[in-house]
C-alpha positions as CSV (number, residue, x, y, z in Angstrom):
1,X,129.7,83.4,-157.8
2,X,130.8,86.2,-155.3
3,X,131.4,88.4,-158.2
4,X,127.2,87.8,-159.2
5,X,126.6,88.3,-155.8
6,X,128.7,92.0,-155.4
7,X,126.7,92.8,-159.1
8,X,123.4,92.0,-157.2
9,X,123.9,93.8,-154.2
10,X,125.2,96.9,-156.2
11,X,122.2,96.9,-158.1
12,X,119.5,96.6,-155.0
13,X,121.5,99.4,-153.6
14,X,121.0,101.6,-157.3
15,X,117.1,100.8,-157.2
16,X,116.5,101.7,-153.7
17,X,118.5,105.1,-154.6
18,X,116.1,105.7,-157.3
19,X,113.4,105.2,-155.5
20,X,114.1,107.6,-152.8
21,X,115.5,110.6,-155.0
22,X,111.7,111.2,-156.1
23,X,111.2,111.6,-152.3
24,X,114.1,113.7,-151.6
25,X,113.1,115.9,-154.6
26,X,109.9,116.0,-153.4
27,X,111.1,117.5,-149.7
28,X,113.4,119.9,-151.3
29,X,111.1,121.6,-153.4
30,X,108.8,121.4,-150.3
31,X,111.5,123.3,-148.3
32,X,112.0,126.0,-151.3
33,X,108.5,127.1,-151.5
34,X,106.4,129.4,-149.1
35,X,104.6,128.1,-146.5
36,X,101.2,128.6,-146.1
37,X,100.9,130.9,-143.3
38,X,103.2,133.6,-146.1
39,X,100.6,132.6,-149.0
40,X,97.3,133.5,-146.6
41,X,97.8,135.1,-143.1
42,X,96.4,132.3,-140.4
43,X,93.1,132.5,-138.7
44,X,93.2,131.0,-135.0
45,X,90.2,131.5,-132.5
46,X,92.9,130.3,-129.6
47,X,95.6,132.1,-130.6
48,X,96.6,135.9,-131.3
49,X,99.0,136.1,-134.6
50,X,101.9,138.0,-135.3
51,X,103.9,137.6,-138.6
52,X,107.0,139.8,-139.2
53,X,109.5,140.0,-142.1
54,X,113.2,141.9,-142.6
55,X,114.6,142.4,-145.8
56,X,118.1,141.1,-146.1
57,X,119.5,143.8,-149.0
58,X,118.1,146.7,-146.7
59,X,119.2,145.4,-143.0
60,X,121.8,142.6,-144.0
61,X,123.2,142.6,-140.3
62,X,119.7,142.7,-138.1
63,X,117.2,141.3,-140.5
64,X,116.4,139.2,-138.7
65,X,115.8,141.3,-135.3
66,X,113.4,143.7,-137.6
67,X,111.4,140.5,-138.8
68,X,111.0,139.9,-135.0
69,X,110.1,143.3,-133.9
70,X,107.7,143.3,-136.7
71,X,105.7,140.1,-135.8
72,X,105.6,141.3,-132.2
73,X,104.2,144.9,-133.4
74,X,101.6,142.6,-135.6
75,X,100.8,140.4,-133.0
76,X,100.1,143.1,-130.4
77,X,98.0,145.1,-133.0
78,X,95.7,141.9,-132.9
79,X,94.8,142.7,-129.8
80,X,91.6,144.3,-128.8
81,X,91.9,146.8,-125.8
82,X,88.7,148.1,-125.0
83,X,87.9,151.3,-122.9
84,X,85.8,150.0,-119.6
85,X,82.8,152.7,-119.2
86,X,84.1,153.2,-115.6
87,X,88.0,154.0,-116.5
88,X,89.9,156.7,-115.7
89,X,89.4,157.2,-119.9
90,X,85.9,157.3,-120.1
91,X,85.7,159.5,-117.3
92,X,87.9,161.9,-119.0
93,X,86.3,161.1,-122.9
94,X,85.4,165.4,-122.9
95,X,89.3,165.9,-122.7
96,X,90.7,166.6,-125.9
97,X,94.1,166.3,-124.3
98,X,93.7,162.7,-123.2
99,X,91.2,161.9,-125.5
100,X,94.8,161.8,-128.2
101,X,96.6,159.4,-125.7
102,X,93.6,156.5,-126.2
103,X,95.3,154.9,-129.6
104,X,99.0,155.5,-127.5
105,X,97.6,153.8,-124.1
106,X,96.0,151.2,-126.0
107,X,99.7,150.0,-127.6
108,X,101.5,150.5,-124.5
109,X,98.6,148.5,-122.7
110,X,99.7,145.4,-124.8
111,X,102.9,145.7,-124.7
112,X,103.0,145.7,-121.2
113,X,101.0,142.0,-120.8
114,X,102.4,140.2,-123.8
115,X,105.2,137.7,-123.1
116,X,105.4,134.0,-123.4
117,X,104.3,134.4,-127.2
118,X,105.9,131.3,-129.2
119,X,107.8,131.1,-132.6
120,X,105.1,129.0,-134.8
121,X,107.5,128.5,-137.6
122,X,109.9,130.6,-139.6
123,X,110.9,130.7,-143.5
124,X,113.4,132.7,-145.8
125,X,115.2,133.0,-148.8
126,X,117.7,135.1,-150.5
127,X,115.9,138.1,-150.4
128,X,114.4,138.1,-146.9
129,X,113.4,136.5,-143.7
130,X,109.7,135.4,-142.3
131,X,108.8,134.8,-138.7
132,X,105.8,133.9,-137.2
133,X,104.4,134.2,-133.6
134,X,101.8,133.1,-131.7
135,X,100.0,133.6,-128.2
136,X,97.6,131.9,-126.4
137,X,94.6,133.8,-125.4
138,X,94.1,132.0,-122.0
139,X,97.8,132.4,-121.4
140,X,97.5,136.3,-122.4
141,X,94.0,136.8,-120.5
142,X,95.3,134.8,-117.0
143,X,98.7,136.7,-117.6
144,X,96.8,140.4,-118.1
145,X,94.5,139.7,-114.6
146,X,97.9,138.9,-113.0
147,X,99.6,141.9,-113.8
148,X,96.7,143.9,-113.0
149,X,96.0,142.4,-109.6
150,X,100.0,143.0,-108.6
151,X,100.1,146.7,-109.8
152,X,96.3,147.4,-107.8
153,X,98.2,146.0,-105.0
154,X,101.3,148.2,-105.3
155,X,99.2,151.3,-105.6
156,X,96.6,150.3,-102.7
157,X,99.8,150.1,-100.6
158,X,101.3,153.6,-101.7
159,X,97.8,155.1,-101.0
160,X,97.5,153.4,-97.9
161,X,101.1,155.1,-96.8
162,X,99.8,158.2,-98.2
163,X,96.9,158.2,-96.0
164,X,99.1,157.8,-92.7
165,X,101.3,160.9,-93.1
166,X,101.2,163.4,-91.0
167,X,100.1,166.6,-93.5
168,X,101.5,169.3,-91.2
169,X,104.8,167.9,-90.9
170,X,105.2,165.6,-94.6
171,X,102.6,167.1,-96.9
172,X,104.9,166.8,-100.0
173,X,104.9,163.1,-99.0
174,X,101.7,162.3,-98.8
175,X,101.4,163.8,-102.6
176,X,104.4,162.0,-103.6
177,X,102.5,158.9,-102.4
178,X,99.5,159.5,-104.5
179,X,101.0,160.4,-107.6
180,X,103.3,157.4,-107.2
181,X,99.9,155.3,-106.6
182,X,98.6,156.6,-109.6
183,X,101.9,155.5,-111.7
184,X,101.4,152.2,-110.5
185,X,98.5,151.6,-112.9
186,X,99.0,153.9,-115.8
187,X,99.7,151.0,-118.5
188,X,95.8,150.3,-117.1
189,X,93.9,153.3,-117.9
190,X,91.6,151.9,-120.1
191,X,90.7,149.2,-117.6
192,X,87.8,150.2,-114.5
193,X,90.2,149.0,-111.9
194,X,87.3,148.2,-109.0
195,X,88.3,147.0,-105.8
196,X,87.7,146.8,-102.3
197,X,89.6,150.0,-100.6
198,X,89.1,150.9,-96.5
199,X,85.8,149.1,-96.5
200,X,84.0,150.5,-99.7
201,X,84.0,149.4,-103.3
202,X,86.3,152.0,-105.7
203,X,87.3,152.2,-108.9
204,X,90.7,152.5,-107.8
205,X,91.7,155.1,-110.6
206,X,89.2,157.3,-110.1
207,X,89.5,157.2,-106.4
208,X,93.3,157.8,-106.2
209,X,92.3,161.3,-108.8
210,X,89.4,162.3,-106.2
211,X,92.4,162.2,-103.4
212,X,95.1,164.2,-105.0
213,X,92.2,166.7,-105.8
214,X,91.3,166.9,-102.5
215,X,94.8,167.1,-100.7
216,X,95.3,169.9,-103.2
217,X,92.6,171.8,-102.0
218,X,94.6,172.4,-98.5
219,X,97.3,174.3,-100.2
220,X,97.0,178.0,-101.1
221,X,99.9,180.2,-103.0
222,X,100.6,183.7,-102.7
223,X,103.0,185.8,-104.3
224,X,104.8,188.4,-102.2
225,X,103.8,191.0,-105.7
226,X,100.4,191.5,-107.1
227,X,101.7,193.8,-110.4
228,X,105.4,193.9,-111.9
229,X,106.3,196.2,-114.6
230,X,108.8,195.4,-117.5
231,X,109.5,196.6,-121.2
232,X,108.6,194.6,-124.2
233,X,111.8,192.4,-125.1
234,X,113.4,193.0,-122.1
235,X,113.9,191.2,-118.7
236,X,112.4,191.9,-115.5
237,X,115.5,192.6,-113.1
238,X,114.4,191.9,-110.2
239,X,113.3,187.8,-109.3
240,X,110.0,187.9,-107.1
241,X,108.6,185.0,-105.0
242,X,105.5,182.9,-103.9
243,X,104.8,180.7,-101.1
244,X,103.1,177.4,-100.8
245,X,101.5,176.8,-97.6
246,X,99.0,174.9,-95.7
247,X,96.6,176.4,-92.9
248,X,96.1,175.1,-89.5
249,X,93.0,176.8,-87.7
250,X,95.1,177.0,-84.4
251,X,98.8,177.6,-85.9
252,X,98.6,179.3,-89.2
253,X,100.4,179.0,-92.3
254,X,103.0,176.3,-92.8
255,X,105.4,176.7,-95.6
256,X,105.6,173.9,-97.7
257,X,109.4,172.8,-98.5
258,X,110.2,171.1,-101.4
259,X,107.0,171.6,-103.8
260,X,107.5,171.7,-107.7
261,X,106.1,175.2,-108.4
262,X,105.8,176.2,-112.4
263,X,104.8,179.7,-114.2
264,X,103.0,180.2,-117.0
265,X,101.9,183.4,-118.7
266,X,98.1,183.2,-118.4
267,X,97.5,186.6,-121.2
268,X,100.8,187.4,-123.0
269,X,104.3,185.6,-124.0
270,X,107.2,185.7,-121.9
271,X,110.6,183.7,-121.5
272,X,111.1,182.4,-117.8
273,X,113.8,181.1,-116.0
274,X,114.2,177.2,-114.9
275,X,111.3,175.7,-112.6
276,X,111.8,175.8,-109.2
277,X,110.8,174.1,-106.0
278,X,110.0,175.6,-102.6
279,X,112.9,176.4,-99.6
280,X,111.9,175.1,-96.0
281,X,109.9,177.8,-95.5
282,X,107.7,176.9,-98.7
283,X,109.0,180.1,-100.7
284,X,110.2,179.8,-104.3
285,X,111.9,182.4,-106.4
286,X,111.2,183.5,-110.2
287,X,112.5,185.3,-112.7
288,X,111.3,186.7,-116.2
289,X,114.2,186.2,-119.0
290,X,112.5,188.1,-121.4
291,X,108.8,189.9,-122.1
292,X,107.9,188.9,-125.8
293,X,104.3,190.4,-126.6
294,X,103.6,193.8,-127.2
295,X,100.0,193.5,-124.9
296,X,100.4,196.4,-122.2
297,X,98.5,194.1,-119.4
298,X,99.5,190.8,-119.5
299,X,99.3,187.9,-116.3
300,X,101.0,185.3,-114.6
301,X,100.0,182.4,-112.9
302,X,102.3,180.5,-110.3
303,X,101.2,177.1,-109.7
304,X,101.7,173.9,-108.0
305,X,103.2,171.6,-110.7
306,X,102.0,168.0,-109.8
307,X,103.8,166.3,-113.0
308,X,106.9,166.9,-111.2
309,X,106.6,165.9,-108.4
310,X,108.1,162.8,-108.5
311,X,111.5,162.5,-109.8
312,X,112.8,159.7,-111.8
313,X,109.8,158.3,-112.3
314,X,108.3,157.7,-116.4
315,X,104.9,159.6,-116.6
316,X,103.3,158.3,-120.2
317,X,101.7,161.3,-122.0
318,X,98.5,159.9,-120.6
319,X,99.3,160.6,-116.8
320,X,100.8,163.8,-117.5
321,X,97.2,165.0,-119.1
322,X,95.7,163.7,-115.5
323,X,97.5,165.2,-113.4
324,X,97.4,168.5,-115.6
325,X,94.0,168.6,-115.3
326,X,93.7,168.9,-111.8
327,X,92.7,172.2,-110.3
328,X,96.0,173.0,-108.7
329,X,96.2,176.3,-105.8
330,X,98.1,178.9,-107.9
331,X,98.5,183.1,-107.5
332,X,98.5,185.8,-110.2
333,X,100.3,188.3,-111.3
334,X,99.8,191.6,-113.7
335,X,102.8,192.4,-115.5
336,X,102.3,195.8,-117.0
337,X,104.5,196.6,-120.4
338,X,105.7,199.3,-121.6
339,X,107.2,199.7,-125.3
340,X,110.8,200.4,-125.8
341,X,110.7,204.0,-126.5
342,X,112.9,205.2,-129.4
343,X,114.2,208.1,-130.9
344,X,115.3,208.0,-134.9
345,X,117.2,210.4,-136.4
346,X,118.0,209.8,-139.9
347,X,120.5,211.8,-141.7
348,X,120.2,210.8,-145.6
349,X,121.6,212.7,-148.9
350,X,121.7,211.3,-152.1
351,X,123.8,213.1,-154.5
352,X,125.0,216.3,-152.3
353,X,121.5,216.7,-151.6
354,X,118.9,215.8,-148.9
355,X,116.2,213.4,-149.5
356,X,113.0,215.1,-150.3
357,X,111.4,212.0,-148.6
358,X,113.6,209.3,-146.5
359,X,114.0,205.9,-147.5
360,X,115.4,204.0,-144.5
361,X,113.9,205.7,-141.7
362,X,109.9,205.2,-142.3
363,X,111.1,201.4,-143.3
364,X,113.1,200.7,-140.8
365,X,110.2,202.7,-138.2
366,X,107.8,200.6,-139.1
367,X,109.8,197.2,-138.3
368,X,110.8,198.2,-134.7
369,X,106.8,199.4,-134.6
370,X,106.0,196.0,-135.5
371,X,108.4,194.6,-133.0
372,X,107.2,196.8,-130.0
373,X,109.2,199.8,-130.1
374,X,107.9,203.4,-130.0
375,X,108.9,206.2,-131.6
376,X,109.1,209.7,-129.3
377,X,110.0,213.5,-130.7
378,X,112.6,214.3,-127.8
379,X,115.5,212.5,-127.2
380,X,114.9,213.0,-123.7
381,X,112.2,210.9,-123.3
382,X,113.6,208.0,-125.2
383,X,115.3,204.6,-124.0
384,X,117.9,204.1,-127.2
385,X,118.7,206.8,-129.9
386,X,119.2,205.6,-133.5
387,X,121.5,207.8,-135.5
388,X,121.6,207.3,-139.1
389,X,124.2,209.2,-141.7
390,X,124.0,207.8,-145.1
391,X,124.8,209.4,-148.8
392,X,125.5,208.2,-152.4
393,X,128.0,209.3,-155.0
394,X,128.4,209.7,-158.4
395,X,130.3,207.0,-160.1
396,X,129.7,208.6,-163.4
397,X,129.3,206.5,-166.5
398,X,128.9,202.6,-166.3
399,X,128.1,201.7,-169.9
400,X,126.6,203.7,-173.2
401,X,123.8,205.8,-171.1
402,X,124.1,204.0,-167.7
403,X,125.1,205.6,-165.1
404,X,126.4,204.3,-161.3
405,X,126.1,205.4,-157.5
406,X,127.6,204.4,-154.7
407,X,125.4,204.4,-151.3
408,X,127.5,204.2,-147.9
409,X,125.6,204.2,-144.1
410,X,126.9,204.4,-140.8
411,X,124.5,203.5,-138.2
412,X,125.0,204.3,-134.2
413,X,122.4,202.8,-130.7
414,X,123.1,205.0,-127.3
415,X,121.4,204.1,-124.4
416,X,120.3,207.3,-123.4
417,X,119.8,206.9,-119.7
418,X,123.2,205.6,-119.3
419,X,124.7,207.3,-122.0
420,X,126.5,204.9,-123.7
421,X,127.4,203.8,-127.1
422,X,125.9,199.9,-127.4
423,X,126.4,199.3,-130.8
424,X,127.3,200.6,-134.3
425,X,127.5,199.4,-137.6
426,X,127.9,200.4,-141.5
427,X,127.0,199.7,-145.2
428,X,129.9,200.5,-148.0
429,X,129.7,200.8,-151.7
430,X,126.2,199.6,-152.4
431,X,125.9,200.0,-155.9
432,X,122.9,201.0,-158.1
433,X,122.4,202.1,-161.7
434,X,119.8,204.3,-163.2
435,X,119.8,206.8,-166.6
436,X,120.4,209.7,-164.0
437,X,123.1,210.0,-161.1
438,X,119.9,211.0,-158.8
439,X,117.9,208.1,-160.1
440,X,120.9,205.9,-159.8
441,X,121.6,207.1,-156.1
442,X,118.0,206.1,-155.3
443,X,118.3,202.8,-156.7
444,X,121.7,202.6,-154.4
445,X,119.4,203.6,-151.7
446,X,116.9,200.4,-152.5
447,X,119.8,197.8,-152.8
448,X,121.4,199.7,-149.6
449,X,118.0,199.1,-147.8
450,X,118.0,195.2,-148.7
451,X,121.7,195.1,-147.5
452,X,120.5,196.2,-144.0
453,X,117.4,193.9,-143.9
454,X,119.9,190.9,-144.2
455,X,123.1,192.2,-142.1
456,X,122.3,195.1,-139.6
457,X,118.5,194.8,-138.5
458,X,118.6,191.6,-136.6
459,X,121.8,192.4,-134.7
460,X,120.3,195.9,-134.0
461,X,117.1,193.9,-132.8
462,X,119.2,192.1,-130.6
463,X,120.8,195.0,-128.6
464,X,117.6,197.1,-128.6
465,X,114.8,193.7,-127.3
466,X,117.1,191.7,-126.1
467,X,120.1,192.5,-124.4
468,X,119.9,194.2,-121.0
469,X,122.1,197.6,-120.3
């Protein structure tokens, strides 16, 4: 009987098994296969969607981080930052410069305000792993007005402090404090900021740009030169400065200590030395590293540089474009050029005999012509003498009717107003084949030429434009 009873309880046990495998089949096979959301992206009127995948074969170590970082990027690009007709962007929209930094303000905008975004669900398989986010639009919007209301508080603060300095004593303060005010709200550009400011209605943006533009109005610059002179390719030896100063109707100047000053060639192309900032007494000191257009009037301009002003701040690309286009107090300066004068003398035989015509001294003229250099009949009058010596030989027969030359140059720079050997080089055993030892020591000539293209002319370029003596 208890053996009937053990048969019948084994056998309950079998059924109910049987009947649940179907079920169990049926949840596997559920698991296995893609969920919806992969087979056709969601559409949610409450929520902004993000959906991200990393492939496993590719990034088998931080797939699943690059999934992530992709749904965020996807769920941000869901969102819609419009440009308010009173923003700092709209205002600007004839820019070209920030005009480019809409798309990039835009992105960083979002970034900036999404958080609290939640992991719907997530799938994978052997190749690759699926995540999907979500973010509620109330939660987003409420979280946006917050963030915006704490960073208009920040920067009413800094301009209010701004406002209170004494500019006699703390002008680079007061600027600091305004450019600092403006950082404040720079993930907000596209947004028209209004609010209540010393009794008025501003759009705070706007009205932090009309200060800074007016507090640079009470700063002038002068530079202690009006004209400099320099060679093309060469430095100016002698630094130079400008002051930055404010004016008091009963005192005078003040210097302004501690200003970011910049230089920038206004008509020409020149190498300068590092940026500097004004001394106590509002002077700065500059320096031109190297004169690189051939123009015989070119200009400087010294200006304020507002961009940096504040150290160790981030400026996006989009405040830097503001604060460039302010009208900043700046001083100029002509810069007249003269050419590197040169005199050439190219000694070249072929054969035992003169060239009837040279063949490395109109070539090698016209490069240092392109380059800036002029070309004078007395040595007297010129900065750096070239000498040239350069001849071929006979190498007699090479094969059946083809005969071979051998082209050797030696090449010598003085400085002539010092006097002074400053570089030399030389070319051996060029080779070059013709039917004739003349024709042959012309083609050595050619190949010679090519040799000194490729291993004398930029090192003589570099002594003659470059270097100082």
């Amino acid at each position: 009987m208890k053996q009937i009873i053990k048969i019948s309880i084994l056998f309950s046990i079998l059924i109910l098994i049987m009947a649940f495998l179907p079920a169990c089949k049926g949840l596997l096979s559920q698991k296995k296969s893609k969920p919806a959301w992969l087979e056709q992206r969601p559409v949610n009127s409450a929520h902004y969607i993000g959906v991200g995948y990393g492939n496993k074969l590719g990034n088998p170590n931080d797939y699943q981080q690059l999934a992530k970082k992709n749904a965020l990027n996807d769920l941000v690009g869901e969102i819609k930052v419009n440009v308010s007709t009173n923003s700092i962007l709209s205002t600007f929209e004839n820019n070209s410069n920030i005009n480019q930094q809409y798309l990039t303000n835009t992105k960083i905008t979002a970034d900036a305000l999404v958080e609290d975004f939640q992991v719907a669900d997530s799938w994978e398989d052997k190749n690759g792993f699926w995540i999907y986010y979500k973010l509620s639009k109330l939660d987003y919007e409420r979280n946006r007005r917050r963030k915006i209301q704490n960073a208009i508080d920040r920067s009413v603060d800094l301009l209010d402090r701004s406002n209170r300095v004494d500019l006699k004593d703390k002008y680079i303060l007061a600027l600091q404090f305004k450019v600092k005010a403006l950082l404040e709200l720079q993930n907000y550009y596209n947004e028209d900021l209004e609010t209540f400011y010393r009794g008025r209605q501003v759009y705070l943006v706007n009205e932090i740009v009309n200060q800074l533009q007016d507090l640079l109005t009470k700063v002038s610059v002068h530079s202690d030169v009006s004209q400099l002179k320099g060679k093309v390719g060469k430095a100016i030896p002698e630094p130079f400065n400008a002051m930055a100063y404010t004016k008091d109707s009963a005192s005078g100047r003040f210097g302004i200590g501690g200003m970011a000053m910049s230089m920038n060639a206004e008509q020409g192309k020149m190498n300068f030395g590092a940026c500097t900032e004004t001394d106590q007494n509002g002077y700065a000191s500059f320096s031109v590293a190297r004169i690189l257009a051939k123009d015989p009037v070119q200009v400087l301009r010294i200006s304020l540089d507002v961009a940096n002003l504040v150290k160790g701040d981030s400026l996006n690309i989009a405040s830097r474009n503001i604060l460039h286009s302010l009208t900043v107090p700046s001083a100029t300066i002509r810069v007249l050029v003269d050419p590197i004068k040169v005199f050439l003398q190219s000694n070249e035989n072929n054969i035992g005999k003169d060239l009837s015509y040279n063949v490395l001294e109109p070539a090698i003229k016209k490069r240092l012509v392109d380059e800036g250099c002029n070309f004078v009949k007395k040595e007297s009058d010129a900065d750096y003498k070239i000498l040239i010596n350069s001849e071929t030989k006979d190498l007699g027969v090479m094969w059946g009717k083809m005969l071979q030359s051998s082209f050797d140059m030696n090449i010598s720079v003085r400085d002539v107003k010092n006097d002074v050997e400053i570089y030399k080089d030389a070319l051996q055993a060029i080779r070059g084949y013709q039917d004739s030892p003349e024709k042959a020591g012309l083609d050595a000539y050619n190949n010679g030429l090519e040799q000194f293209w490729r291993k004398i002319y930029l090192n003589l370029i570099d002594e003659l434009l470059v270097k100082d003596h």
